[in-house]
C-alpha atoms as one frame of an Amber mdcrd trajectory, in Angstrom:
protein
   0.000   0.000   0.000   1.438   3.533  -0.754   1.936   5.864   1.419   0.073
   9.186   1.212   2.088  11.942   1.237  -0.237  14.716   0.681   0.314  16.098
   4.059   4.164  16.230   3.895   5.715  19.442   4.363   7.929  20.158   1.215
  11.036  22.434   0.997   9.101  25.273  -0.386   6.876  25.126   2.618   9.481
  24.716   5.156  11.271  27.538   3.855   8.151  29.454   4.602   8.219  28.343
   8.446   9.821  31.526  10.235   9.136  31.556  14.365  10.652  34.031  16.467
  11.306  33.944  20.373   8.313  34.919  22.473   9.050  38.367  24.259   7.202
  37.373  27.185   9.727  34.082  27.870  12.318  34.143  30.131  14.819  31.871
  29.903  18.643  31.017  31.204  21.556  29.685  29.086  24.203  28.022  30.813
  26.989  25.705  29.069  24.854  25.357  25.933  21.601  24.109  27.986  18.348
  26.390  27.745  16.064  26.804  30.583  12.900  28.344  30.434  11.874  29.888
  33.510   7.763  29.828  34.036   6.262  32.541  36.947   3.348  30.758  39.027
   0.936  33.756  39.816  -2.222  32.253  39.635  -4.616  33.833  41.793  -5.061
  30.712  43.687  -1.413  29.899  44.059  -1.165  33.127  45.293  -3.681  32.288
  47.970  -2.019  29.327  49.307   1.328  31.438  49.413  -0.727  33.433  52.093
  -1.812  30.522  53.593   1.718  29.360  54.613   2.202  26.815  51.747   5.288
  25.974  49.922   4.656  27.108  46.436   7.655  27.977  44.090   6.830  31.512
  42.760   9.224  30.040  39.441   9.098  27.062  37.765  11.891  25.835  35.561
  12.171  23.665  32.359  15.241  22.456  31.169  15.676  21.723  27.616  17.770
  19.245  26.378  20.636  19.582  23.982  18.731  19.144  20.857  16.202  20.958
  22.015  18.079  23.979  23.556  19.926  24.090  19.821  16.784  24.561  17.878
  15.558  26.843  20.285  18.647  29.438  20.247  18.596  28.897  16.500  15.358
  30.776  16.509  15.446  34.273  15.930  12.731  35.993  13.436  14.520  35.313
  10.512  15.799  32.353  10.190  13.472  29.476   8.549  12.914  25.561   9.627
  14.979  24.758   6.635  17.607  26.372   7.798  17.501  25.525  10.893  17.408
  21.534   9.579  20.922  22.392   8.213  22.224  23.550  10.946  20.622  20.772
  13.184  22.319  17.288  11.320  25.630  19.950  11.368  25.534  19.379  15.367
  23.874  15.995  15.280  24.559  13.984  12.180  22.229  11.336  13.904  19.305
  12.973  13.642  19.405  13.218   9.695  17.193  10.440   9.103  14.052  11.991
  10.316  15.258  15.530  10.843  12.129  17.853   9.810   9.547  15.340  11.037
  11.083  15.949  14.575  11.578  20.027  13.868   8.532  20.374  13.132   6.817
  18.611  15.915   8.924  20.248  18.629   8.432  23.820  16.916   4.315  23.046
  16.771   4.990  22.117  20.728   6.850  24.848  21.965   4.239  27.249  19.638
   0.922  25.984  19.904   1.390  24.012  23.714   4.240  25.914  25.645   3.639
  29.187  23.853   7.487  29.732  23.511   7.574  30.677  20.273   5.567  32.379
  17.667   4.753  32.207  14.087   6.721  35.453  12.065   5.692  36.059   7.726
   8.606  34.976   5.890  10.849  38.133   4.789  11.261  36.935   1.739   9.572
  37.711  -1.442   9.978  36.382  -4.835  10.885  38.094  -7.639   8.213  37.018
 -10.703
C-alpha cells in the first residue's frame, strides 16, 4: 500500500516556516543548555502562598541539547529549513528523520508551551 504523502511538508513550505522567540519568555543559558523559567501567579497559588504553603513563585524547564539548539537557532529570521541544516551539522544522527522531529517540537513549543511564535517569511519572490 502507498503511502500518502499529501500532508508532507515540502522544501518550499518549510522555507516558509519563520518563528521568532516569544518576548514574554524568560529563559537562562548556561553551558549550551536552555532553561525556560515559568512565573506561578495564579490567583489561587497566590492564595495558598498566604496561607503558609510551599509554592515555588518560578518554575523551571530544562531543555535538552537538541532541544536547547533549535531553540537558540530561533530568531525571526531564520526558517525551519535552515535551521534543519544547521541541526544534522551538530547531530549527524538525527538526519534520518530531521524535519519530522523540527517540526513537531516547533508546533509544541508554539501551539502548547507558547514559547515561540509564528513570524511572515521576509522573503519575497521576484516574478
Amino acid at each position: 500500500m502507498a503511502k500518502d504523502r499529501s500532508n508532507e511538508l515540502t522544501e518550499e513550505d518549510l522555507k516558509q516556516l519563520v518563528f521568532e522567540k516569544n518576548p514574554e519568555v524568560k529563559f537562562k543559558r548556561k553551558a549550551g543548555i536552555i532553561t525556560i523559567v515559568r512565573e506561578q501567579n495564579h490567583p489561587i497559588q497566590k492564595f495558598f502562598r498566604k496561607m503558609h504553603m510551599h509554592i515555588p513563585e518560578e518554575s523551571y524547564l530544562e531543555l535538552d541539547a537538541y532541544c536547547s539548539f533549535v531553540f537558540s537557532k530561533i530568531n525571526g529570521r531564520r526558517n525551519a529549513y535552515d535551521i534543519g541544516k544547521e541541526l544534522v551539522e551538530k547531530f549527524p544522527e538525527a538526519d534520518e528523520f530531521r524535519y519530522t522531529r523540527l517540526i513537531l517540537f516547533l508546533q509544541q513549543i508554539e501551539r502548547v508551551d507558547h514559547l515561540i511564535q509564528r513570524v511572515p517569511n521576509t522573503e519575497r519572490k521576484i516574478a
